[in-house]
Predicted model as a PDB file, atoms N, CA, C, CB and O in Angstrom, pLDDT in the B-factor column:
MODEL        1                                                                  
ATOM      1  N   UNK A   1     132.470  36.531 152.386  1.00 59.00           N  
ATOM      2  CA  UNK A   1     132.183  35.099 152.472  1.00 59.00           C  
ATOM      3  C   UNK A   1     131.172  34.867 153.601  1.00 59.00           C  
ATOM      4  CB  UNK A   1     133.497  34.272 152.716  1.00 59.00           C  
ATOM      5  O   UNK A   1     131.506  35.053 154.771  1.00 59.00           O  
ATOM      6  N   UNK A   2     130.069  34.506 153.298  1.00 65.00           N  
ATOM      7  CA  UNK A   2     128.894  34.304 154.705  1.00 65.00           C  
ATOM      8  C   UNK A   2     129.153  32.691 155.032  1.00 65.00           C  
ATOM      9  CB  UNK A   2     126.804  34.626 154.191  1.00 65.00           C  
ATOM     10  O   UNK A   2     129.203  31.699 154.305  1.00 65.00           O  
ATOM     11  N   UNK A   3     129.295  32.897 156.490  1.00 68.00           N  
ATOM     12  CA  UNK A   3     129.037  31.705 156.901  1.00 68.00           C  
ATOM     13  C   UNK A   3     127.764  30.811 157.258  1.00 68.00           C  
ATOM     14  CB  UNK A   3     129.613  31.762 157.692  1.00 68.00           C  
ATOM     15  O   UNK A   3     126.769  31.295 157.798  1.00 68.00           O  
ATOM     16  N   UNK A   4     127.853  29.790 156.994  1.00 73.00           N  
ATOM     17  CA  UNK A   4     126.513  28.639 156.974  1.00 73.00           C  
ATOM     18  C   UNK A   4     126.488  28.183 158.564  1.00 73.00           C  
ATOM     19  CB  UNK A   4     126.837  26.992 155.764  1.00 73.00           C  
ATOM     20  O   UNK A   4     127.378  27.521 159.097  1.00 73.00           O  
ATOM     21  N   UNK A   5     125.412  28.619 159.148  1.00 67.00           N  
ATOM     22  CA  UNK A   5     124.986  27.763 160.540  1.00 67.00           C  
ATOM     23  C   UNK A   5     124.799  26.338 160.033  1.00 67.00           C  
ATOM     24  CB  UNK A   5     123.437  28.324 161.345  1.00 67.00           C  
ATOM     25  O   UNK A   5     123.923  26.140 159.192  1.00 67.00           O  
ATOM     26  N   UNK A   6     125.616  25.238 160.515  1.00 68.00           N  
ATOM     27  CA  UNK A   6     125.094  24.159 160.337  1.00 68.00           C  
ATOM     28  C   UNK A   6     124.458  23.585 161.309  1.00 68.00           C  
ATOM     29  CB  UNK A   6     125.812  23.495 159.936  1.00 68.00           C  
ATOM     30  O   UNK A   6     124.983  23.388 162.405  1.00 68.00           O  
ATOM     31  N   UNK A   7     122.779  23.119 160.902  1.00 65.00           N  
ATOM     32  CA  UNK A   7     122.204  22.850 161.846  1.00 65.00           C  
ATOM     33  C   UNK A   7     122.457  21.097 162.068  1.00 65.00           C  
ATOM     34  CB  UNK A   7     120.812  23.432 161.635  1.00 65.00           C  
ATOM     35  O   UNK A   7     122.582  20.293 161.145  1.00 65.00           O  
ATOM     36  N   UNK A   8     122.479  20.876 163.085  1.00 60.00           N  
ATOM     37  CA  UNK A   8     123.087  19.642 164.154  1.00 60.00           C  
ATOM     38  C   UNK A   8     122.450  18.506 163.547  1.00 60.00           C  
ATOM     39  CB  UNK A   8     122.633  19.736 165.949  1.00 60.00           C  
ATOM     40  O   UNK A   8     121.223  18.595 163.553  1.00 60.00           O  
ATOM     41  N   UNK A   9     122.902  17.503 163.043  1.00 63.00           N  
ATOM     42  CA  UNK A   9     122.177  15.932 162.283  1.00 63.00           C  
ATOM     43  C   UNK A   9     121.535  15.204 163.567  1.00 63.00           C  
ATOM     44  CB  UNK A   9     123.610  14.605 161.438  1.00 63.00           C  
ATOM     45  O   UNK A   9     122.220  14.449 164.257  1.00 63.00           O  
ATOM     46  N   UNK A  10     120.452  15.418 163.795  1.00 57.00           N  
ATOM     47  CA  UNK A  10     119.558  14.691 164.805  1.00 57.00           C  
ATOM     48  C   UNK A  10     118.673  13.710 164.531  1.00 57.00           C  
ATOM     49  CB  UNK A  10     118.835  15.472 165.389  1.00 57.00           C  
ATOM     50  O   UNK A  10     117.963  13.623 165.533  1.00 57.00           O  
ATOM     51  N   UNK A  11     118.301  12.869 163.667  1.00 63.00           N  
ATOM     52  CA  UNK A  11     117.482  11.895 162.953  1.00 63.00           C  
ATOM     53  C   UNK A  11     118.634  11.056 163.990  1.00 63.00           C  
ATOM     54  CB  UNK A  11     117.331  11.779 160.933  1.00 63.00           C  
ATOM     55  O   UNK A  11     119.768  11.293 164.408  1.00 63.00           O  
ATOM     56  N   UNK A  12     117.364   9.660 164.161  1.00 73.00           N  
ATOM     57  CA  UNK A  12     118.151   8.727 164.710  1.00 73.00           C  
ATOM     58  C   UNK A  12     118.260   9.205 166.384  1.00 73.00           C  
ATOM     59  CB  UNK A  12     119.602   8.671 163.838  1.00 73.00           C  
ATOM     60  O   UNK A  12     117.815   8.167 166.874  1.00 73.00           O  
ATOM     61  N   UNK A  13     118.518   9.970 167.406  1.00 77.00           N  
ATOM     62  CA  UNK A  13     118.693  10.456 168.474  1.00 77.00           C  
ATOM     63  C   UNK A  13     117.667  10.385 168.864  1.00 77.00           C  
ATOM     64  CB  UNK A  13     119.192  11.448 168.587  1.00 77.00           C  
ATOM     65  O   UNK A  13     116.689  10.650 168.166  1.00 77.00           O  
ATOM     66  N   UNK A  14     117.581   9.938 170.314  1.00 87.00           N  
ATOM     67  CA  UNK A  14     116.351  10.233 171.331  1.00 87.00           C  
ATOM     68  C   UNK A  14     115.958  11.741 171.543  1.00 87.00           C  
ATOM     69  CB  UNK A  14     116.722   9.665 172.807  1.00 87.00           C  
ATOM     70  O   UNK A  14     116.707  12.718 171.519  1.00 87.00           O  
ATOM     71  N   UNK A  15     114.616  11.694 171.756  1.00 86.00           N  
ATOM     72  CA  UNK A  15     114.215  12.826 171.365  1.00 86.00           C  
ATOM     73  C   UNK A  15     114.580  14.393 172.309  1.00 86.00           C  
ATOM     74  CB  UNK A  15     112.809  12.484 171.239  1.00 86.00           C  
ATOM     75  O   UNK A  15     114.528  15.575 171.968  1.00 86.00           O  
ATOM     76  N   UNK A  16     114.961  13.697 173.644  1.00 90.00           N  
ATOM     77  CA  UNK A  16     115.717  14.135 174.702  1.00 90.00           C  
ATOM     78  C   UNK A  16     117.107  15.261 173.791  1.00 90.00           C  
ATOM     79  CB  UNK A  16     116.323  12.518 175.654  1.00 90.00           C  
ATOM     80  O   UNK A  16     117.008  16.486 173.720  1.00 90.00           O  
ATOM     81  N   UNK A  17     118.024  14.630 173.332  1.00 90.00           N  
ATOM     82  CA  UNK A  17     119.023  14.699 172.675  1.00 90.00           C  
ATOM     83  C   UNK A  17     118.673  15.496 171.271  1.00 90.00           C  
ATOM     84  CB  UNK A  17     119.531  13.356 172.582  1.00 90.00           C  
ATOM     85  O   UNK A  17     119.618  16.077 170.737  1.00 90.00           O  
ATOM     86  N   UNK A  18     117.285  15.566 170.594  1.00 89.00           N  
ATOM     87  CA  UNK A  18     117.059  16.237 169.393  1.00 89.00           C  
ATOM     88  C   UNK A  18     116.791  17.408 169.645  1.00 89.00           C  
ATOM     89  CB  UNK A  18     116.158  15.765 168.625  1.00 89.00           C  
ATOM     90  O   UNK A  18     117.262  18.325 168.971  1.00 89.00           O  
ATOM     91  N   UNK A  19     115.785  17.650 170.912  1.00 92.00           N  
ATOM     92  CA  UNK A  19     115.387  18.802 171.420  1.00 92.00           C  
ATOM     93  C   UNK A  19     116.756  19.661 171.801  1.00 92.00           C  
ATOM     94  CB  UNK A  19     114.419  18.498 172.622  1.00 92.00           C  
ATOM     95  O   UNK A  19     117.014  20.771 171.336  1.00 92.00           O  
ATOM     96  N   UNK A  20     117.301  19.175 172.422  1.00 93.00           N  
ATOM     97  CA  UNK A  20     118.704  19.932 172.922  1.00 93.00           C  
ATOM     98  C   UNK A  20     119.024  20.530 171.388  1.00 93.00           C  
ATOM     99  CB  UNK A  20     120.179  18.690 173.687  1.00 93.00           C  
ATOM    100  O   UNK A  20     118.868  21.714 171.089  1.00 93.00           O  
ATOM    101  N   UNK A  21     119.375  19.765 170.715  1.00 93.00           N  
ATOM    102  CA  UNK A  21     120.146  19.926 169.269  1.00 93.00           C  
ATOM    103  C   UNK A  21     119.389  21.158 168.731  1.00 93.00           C  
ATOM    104  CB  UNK A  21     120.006  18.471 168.114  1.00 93.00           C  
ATOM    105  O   UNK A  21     119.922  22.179 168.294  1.00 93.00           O  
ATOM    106  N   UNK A  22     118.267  20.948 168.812  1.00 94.00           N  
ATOM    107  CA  UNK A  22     117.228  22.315 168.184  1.00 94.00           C  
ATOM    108  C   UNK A  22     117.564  23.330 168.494  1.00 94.00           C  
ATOM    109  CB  UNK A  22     115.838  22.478 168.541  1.00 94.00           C  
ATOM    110  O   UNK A  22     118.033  24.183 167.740  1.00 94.00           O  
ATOM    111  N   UNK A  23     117.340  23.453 169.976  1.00 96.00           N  
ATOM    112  CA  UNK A  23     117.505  24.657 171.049  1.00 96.00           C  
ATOM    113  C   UNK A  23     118.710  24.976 170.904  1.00 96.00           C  
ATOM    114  CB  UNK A  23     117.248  24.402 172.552  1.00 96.00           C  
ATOM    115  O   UNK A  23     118.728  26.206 170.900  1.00 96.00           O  
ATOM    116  N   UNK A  24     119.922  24.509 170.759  1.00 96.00           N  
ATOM    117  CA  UNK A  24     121.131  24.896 170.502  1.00 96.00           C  
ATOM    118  C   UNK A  24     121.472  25.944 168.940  1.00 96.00           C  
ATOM    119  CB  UNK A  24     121.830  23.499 170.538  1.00 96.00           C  
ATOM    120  O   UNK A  24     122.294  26.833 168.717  1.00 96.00           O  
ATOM    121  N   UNK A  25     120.448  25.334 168.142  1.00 96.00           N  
ATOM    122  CA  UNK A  25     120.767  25.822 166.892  1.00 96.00           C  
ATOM    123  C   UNK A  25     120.013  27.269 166.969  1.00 96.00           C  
ATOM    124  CB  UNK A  25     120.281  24.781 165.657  1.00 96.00           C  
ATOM    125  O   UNK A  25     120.526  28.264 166.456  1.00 96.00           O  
ATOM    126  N   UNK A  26     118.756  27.314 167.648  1.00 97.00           N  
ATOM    127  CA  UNK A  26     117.892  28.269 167.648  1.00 97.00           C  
ATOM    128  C   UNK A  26     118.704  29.557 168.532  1.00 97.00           C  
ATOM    129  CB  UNK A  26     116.469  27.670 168.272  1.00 97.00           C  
ATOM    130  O   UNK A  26     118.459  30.761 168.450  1.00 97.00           O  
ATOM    131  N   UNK A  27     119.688  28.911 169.348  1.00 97.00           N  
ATOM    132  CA  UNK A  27     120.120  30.019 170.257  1.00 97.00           C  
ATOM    133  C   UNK A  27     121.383  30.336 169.462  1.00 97.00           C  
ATOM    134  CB  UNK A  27     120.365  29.607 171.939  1.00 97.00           C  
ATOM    135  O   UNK A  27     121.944  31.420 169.625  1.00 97.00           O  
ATOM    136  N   UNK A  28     121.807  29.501 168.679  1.00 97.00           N  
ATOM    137  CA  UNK A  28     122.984  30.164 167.764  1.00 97.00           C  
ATOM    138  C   UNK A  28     122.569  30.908 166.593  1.00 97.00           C  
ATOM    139  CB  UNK A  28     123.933  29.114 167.208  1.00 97.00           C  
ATOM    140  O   UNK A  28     123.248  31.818 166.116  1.00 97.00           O  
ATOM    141  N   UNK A  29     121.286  30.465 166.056  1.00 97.00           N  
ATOM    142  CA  UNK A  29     120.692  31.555 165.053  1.00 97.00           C  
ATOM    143  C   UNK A  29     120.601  33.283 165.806  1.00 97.00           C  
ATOM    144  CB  UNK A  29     118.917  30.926 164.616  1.00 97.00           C  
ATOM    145  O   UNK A  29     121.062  34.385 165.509  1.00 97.00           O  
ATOM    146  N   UNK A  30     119.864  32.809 166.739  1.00 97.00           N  
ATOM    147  CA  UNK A  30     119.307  33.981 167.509  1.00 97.00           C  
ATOM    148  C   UNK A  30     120.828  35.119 167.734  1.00 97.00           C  
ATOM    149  CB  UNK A  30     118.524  33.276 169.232  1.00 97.00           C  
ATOM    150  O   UNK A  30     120.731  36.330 167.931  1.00 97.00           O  
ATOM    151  N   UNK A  31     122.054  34.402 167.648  1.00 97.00           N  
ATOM    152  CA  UNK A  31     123.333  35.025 168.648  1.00 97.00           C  
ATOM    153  C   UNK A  31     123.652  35.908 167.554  1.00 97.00           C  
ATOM    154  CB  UNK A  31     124.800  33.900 169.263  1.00 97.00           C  
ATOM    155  O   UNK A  31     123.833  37.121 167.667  1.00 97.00           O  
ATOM    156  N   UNK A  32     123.722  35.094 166.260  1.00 97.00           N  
ATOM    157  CA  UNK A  32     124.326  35.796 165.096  1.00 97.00           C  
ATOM    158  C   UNK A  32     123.219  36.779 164.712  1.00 97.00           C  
ATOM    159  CB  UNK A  32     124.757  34.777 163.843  1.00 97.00           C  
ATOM    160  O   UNK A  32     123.718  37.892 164.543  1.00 97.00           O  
ATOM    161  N   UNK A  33     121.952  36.773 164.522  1.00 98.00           N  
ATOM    162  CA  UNK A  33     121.061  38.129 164.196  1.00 98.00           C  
ATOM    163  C   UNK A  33     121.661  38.842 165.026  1.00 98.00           C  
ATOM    164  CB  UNK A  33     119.437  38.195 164.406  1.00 98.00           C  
ATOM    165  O   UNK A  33     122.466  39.577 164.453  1.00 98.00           O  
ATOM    166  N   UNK A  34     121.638  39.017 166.529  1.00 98.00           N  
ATOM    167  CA  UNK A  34     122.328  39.587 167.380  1.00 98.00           C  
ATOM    168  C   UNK A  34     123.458  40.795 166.713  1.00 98.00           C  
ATOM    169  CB  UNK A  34     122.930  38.428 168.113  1.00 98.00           C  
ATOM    170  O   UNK A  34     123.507  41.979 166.378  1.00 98.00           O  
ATOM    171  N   UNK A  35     124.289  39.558 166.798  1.00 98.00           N  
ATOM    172  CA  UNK A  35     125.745  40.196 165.615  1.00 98.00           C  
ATOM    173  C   UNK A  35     125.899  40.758 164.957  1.00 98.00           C  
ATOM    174  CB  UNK A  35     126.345  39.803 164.879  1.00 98.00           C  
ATOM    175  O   UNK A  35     126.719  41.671 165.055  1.00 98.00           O  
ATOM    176  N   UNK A  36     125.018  40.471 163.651  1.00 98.00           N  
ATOM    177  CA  UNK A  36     124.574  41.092 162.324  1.00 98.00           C  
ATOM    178  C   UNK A  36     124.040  42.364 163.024  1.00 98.00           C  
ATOM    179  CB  UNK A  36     123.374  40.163 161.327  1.00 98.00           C  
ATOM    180  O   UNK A  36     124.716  43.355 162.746  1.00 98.00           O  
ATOM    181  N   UNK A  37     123.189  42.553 163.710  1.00 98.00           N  
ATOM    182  CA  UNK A  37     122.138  43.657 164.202  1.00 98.00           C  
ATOM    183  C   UNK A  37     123.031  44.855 164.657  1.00 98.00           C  
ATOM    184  CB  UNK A  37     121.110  43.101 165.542  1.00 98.00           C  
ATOM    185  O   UNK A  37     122.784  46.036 164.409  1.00 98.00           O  
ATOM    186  N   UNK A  38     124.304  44.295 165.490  1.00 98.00           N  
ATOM    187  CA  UNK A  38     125.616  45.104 166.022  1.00 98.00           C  
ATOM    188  C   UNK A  38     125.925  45.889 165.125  1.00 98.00           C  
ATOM    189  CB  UNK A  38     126.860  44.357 166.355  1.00 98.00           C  
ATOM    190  O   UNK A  38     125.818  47.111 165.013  1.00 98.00           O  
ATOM    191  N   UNK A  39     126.489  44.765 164.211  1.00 98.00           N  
ATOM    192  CA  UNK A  39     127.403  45.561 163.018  1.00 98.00           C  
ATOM    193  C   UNK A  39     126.640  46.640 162.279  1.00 98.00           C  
ATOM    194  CB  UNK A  39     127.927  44.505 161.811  1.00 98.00           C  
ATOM    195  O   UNK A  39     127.255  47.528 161.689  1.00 98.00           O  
ATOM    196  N   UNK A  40     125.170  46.584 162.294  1.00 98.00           N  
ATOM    197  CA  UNK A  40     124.422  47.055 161.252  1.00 98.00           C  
ATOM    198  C   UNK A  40     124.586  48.066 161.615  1.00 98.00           C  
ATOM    199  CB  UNK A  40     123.194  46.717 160.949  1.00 98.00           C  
ATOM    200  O   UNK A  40     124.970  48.954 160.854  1.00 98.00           O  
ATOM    201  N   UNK A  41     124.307  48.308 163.126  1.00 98.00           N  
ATOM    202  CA  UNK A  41     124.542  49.556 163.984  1.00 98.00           C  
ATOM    203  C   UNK A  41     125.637  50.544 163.703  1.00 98.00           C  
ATOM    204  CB  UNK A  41     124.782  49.144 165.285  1.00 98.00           C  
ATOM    205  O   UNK A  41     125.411  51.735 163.487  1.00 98.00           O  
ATOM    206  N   UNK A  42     126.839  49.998 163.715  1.00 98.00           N  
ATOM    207  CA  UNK A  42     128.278  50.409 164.035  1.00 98.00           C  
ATOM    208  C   UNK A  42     128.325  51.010 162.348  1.00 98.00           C  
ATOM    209  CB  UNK A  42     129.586  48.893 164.636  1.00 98.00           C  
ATOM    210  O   UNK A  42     128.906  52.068 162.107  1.00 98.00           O  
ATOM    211  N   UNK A  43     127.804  50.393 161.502  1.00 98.00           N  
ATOM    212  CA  UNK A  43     127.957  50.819 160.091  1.00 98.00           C  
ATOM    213  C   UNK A  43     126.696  52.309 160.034  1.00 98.00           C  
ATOM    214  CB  UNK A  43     127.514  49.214 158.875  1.00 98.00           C  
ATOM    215  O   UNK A  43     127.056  53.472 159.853  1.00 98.00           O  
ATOM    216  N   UNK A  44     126.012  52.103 160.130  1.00 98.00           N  
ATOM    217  CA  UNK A  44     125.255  53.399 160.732  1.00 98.00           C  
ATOM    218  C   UNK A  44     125.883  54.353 160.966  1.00 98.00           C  
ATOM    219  CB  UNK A  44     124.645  53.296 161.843  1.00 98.00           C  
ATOM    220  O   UNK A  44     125.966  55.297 160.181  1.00 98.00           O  
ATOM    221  N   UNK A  45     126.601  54.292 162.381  1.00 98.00           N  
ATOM    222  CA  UNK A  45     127.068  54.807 163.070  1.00 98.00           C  
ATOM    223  C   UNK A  45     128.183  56.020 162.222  1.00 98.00           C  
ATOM    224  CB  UNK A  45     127.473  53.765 163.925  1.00 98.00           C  
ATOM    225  O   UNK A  45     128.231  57.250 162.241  1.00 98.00           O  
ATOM    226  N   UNK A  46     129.110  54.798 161.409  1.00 98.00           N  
ATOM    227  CA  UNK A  46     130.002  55.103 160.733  1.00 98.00           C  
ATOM    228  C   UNK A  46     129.801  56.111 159.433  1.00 98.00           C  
ATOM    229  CB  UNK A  46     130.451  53.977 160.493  1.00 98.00           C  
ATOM    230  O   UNK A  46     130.595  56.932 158.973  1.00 98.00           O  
ATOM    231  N   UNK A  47     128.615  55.803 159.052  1.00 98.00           N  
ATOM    232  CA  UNK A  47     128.185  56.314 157.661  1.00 98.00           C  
ATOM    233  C   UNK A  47     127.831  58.009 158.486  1.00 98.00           C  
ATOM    234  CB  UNK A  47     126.513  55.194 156.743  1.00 98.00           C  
ATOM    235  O   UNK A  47     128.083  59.105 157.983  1.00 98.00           O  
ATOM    236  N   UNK A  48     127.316  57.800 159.588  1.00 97.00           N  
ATOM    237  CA  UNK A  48     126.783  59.326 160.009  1.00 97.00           C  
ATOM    238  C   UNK A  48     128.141  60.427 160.351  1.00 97.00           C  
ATOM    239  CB  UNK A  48     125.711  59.159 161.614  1.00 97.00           C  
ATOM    240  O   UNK A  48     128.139  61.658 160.351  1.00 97.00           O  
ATOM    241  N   UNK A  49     129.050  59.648 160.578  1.00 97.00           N  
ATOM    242  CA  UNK A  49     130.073  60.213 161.247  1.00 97.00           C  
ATOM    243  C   UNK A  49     130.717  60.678 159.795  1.00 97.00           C  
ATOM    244  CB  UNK A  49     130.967  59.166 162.346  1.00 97.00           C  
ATOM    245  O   UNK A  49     131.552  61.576 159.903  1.00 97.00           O  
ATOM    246  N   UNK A  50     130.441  60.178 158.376  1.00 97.00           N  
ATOM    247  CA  UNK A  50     131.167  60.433 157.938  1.00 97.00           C  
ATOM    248  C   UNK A  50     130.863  61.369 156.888  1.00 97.00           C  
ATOM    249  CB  UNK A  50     131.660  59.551 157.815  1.00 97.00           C  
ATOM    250  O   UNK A  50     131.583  61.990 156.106  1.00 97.00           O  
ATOM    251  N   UNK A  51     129.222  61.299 157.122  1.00 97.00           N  
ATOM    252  CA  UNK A  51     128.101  62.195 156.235  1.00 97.00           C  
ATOM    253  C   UNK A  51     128.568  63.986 157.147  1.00 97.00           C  
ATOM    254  CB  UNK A  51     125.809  61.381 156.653  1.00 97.00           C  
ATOM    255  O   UNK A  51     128.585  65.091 156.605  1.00 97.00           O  
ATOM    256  N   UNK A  52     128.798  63.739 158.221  1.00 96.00           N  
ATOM    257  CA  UNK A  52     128.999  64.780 158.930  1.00 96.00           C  
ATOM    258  C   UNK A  52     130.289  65.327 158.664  1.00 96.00           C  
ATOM    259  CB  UNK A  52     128.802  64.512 160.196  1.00 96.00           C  
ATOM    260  O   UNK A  52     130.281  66.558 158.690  1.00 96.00           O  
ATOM    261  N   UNK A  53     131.420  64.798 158.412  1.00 96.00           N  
ATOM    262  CA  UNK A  53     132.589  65.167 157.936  1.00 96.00           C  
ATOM    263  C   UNK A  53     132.834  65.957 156.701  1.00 96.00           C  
ATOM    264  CB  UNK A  53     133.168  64.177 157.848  1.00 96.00           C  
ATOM    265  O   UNK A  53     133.560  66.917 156.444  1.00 96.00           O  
ATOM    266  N   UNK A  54     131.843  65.114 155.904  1.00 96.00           N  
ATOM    267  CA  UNK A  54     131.888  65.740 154.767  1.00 96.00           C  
ATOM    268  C   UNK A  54     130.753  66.985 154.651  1.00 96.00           C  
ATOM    269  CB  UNK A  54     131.745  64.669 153.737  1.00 96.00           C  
ATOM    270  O   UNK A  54     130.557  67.396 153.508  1.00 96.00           O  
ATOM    271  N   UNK A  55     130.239  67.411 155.389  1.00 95.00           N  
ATOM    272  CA  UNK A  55     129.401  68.732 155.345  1.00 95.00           C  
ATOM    273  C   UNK A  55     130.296  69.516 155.777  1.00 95.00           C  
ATOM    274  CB  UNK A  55     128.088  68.871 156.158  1.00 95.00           C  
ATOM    275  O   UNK A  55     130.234  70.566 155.137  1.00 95.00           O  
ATOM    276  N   UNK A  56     131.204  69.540 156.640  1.00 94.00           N  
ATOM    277  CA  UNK A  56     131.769  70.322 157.911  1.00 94.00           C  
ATOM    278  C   UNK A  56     133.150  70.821 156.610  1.00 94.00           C  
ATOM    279  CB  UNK A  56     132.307  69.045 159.802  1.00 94.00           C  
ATOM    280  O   UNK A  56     133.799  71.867 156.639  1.00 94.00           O  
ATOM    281  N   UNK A  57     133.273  69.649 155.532  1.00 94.00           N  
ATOM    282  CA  UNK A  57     134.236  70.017 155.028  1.00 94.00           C  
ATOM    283  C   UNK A  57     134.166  71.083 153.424  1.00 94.00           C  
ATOM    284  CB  UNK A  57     134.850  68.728 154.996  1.00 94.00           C  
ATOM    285  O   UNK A  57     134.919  71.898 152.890  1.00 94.00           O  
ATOM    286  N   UNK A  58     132.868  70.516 153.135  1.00 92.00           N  
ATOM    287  CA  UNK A  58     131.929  71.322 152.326  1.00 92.00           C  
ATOM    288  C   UNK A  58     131.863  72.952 153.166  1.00 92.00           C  
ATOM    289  CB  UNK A  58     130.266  70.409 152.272  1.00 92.00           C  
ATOM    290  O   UNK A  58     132.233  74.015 152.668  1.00 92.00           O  
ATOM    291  N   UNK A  59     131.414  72.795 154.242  1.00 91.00           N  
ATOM    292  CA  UNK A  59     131.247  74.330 155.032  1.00 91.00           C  
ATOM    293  C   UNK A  59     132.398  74.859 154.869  1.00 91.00           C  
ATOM    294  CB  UNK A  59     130.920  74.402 156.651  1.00 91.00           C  
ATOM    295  O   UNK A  59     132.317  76.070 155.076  1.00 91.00           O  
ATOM    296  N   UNK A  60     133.677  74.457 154.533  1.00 90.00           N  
ATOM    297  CA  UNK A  60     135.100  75.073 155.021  1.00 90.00           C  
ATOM    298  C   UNK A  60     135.610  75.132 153.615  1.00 90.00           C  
ATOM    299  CB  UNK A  60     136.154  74.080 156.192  1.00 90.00           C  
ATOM    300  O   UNK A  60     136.578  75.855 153.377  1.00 90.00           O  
ATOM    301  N   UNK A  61     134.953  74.321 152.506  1.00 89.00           N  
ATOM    302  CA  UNK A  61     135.334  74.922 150.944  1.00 89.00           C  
ATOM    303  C   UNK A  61     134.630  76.132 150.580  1.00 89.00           C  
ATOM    304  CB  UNK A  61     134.956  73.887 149.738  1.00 89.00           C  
ATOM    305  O   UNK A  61     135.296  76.762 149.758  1.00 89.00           O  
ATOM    306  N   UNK A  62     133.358  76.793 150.924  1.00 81.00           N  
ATOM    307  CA  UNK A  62     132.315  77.457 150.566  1.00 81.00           C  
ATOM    308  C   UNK A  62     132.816  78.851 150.576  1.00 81.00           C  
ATOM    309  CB  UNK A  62     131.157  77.180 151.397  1.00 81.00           C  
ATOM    310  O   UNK A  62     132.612  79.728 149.737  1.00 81.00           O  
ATOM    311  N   UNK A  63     133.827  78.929 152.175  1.00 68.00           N  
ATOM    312  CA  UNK A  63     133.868  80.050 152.738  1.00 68.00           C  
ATOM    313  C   UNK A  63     135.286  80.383 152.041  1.00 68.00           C  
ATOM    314  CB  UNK A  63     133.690  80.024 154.353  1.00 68.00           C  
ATOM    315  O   UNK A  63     135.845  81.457 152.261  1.00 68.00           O  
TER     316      UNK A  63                                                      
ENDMDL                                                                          
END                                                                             
């Protein structure tokens, strides 16, 4: 299930108050690439660890 950034209803607000609203959304976009970027890692990570398992276990059927 992906979640939706909802960006902040600023129409109507001084522009003081819209800018904030922006910058807020831009730094919560920015947090979650972040996140995403983590996980992408850790799944990497995981896939190598497991590509390696299965050679090591291949090496130990062969023999």
């Amino acid at each position: 299930m992906k979640k939706q950034i909802e960006q902040p209803q600023s129409h109507g607000l001084d522009p003081n108050t819209r800018i904030r609203h922006y910058l807020w959304f831009a730094a919560e976009v920015e947090r979650r690439q972040h996140q995403l970027m983590q996980k992408k890692e850790n799944l990497f990570r995981r896939v190598d660890a497991l590509e390696a398992q299965l050679q090591a276990l291949k090496k130990r059927r062969s023999f």
